[in-house]
C-alpha positions in Angstrom: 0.0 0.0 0.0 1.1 3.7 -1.0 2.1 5.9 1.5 0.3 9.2 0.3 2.2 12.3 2.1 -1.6 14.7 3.4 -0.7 18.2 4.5 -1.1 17.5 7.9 1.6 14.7 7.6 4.0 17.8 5.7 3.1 20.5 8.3 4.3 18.2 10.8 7.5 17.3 8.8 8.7 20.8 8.4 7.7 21.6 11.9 10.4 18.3 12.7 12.6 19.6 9.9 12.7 23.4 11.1 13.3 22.0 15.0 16.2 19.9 14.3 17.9 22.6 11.8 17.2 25.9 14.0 20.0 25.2 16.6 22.7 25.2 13.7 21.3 27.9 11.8 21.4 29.8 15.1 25.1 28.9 16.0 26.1 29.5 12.4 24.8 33.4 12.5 26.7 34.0 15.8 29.7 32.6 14.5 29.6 34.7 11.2 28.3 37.9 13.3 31.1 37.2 15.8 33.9 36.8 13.1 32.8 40.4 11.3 33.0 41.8 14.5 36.2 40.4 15.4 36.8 41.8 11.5 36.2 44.8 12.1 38.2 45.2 15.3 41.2 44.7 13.1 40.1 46.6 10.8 40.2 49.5 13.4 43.1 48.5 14.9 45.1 48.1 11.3 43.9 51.9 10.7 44.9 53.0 14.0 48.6 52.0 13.4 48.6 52.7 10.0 47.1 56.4 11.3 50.3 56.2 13.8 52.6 55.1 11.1 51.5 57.7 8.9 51.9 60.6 11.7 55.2 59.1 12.6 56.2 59.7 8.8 54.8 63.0 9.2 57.2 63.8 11.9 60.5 62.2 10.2 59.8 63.7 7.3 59.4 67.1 9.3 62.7 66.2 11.2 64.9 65.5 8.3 63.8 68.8 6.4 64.6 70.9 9.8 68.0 68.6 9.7 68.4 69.4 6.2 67.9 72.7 6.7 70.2 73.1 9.1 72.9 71.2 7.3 72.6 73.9 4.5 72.9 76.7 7.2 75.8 74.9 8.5 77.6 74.6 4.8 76.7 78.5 4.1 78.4 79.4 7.4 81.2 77.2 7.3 82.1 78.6 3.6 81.8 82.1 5.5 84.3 81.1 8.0 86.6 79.3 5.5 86.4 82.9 3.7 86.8 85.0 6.7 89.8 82.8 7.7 91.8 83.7 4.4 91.0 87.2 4.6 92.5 87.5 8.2 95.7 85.0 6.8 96.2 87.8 4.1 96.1 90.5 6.3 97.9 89.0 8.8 100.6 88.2 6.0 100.5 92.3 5.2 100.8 92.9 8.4 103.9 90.7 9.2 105.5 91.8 5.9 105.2 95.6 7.1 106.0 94.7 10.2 109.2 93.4 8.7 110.0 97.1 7.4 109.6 98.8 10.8 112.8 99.1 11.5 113.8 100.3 8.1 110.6 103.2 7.9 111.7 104.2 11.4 115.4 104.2 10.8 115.0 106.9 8.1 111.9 108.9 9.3 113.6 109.8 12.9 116.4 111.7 10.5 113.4 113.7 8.6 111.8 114.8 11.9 115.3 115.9 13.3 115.3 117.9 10.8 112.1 119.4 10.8 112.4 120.5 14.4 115.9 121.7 13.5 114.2 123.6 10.8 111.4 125.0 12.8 114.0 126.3 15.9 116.0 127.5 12.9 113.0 129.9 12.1 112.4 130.7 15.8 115.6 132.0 16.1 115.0 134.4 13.0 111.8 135.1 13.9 110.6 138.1 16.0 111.2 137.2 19.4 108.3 136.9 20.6 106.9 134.5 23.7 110.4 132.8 23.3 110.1 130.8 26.3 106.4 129.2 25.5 108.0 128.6 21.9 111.4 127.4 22.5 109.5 125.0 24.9 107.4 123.4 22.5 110.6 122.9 20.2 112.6 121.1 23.7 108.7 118.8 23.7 109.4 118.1 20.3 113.1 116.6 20.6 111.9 114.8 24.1 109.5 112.9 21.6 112.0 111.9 19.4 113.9 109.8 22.3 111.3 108.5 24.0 110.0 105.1 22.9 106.9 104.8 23.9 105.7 107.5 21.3 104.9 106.5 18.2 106.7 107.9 14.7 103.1 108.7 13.6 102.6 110.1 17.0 105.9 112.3 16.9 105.3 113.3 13.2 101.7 115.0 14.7 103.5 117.2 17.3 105.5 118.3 15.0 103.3 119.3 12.6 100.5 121.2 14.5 104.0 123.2 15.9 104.0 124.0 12.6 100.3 125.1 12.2 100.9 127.0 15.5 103.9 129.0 13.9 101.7 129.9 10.9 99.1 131.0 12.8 100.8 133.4 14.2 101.1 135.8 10.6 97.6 135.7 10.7 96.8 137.5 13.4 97.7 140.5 16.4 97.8 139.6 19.7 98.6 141.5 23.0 99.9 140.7 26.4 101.0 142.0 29.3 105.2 141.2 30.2 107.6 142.5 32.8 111.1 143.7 31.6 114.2 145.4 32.4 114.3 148.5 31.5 117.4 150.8 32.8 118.0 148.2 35.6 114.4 148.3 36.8 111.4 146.4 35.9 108.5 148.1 34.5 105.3 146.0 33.3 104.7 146.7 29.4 101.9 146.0 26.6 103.8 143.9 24.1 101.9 144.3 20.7 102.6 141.8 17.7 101.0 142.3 14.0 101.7 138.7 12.5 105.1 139.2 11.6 104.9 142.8 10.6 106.1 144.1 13.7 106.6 143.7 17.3 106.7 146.6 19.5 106.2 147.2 23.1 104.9 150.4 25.6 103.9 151.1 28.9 101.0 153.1 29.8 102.3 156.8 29.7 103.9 156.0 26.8 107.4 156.6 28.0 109.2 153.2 27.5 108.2 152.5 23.8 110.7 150.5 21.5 110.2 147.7 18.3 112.1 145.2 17.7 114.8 145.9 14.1 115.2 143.1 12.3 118.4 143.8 10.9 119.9 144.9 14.0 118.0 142.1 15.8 117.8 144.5 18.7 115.0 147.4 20.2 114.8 150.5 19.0 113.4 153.6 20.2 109.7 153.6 18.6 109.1 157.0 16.9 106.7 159.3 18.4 104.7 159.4 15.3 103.7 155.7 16.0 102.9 156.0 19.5 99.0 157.2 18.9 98.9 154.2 16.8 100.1 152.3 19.2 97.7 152.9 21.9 95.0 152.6 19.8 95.8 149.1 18.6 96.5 148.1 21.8 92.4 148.9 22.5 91.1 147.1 19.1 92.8 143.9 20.2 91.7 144.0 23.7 88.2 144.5 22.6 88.0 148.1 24.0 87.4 149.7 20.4 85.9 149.5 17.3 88.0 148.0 14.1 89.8 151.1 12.5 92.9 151.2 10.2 96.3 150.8 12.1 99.5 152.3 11.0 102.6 150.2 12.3 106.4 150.5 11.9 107.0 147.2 9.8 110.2 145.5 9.5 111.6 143.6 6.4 111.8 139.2 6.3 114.4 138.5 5.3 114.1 134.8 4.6 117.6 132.9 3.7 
């Protein structure tokens, strides 16, 4: 006889069917949820060091440009240096090499600034003698240079030249000054008068003791009577006393040899 499957009999099959396969359908899911979630766990933590790989890549490649940059700094100032050296070897080389000639340079510039002061006392002597002492001074300065070691030759060569200036500065100007001299074996206080190098003449207040200097006698002379006005007067413009007028004065001849 012919089993004839009824839909009762089925319903109860699938029932027995879907019973028995439910527990493995069940354990399958978990296992397939739990393995993408264990997935994607790696997943994150795979980004999360490739994130801190990346950011340490970041930061190496940051170092080595700041390194590289300051290996070009370095370079630049070490071919500065390397530069700067040679130019301080050359001078130093100049300056060994002239220092090699000192001895030479001085040994014949002391002879040229003998002579100049030589020259200069020379012209003091011809000179008008005025302020003698203050001048004659400045020339003893001037040799006291020459032997003392500690002054330089560039030094020594200065002196002498504003001496120089101050001579020539003289024939430019008038100047007056109060001096004490011997006159007839007393001393009477006089206003001694100089116009450049015109003239030099001296007189007391009443006019009584009045001389100039004579070049070609190199002695004083009585100062005429005519000049005496003149005298006086100039004796107020340079003090400051008067107003600038025209000043007649008895000049003497340079004769320069």
């Amino acid at each position: 006889m012919k089993n004839v499957l009824t839909p009762a009999r089925g319903a109860i099959l699938a029932t027995i069917v879907v019973g028995f396969a439910a527990p493995s359908v069940a354990q399958g899911l978990d296992r397939a949820i739990a393995t993408g979630e264990q997935a994607t766990r790696r997943a994150e933590q795979v980004q999360q060091q490739i994130n801190q790989l990346d950011d340490e890549r970041a930061d190496m490649v940051g170092e080595f440009r700041t390194l590289l940059q300051r290996k070009t700094a370095a370079e630049l100032y070490a071919r500065q240096q390397e530069a700067a050296v040679e130019s301080q070897e050359r001078e130093i080389a100049s300056l060994t090499d002239q220092l090699s000639r000192v001895d030479e340079i001085t040994s014949q510039t002391v002879p040229m600034l003998e002579a100049l002061i030589d020259d200069l006392d020379a012209f003091i002597d011809a000179d008008l003698p005025f302020r003698l002492e203050e001048r004659k001074a400045r020339i003893q300065r001037l040799r006291d240079y020459l032997s003392d070691p500690a002054i330089s030759v560039t030094e020594r060569y200065r002196q002498i030249m504003d001496a120089y200036t101050a001579e020539m500065e003289v024939g430019r100007k008038t100047d007056t000054w109060k001096e004490t001299i011997s006159v007839d074996d007393k001393d009477v206080t006089v206003d001694m008068v100089l116009f450049g190098r015109v003239a030099l003449v001296y007189m007391d207040p009443t006019g009584r003791y009045a001389k100039r200097y004579d070049r070609e006698t190199q002695s004083w002379v009585d100062l005429e009577s005519k000049y005496k006005a003149e005298i006086e007067k100039a004796i107020r413009i340079i003090q400051g006393k008067r107003t600038q007028d025209v000043m007649y004065v008895p000049a003497t001849k340079l004769n320069v040899q």
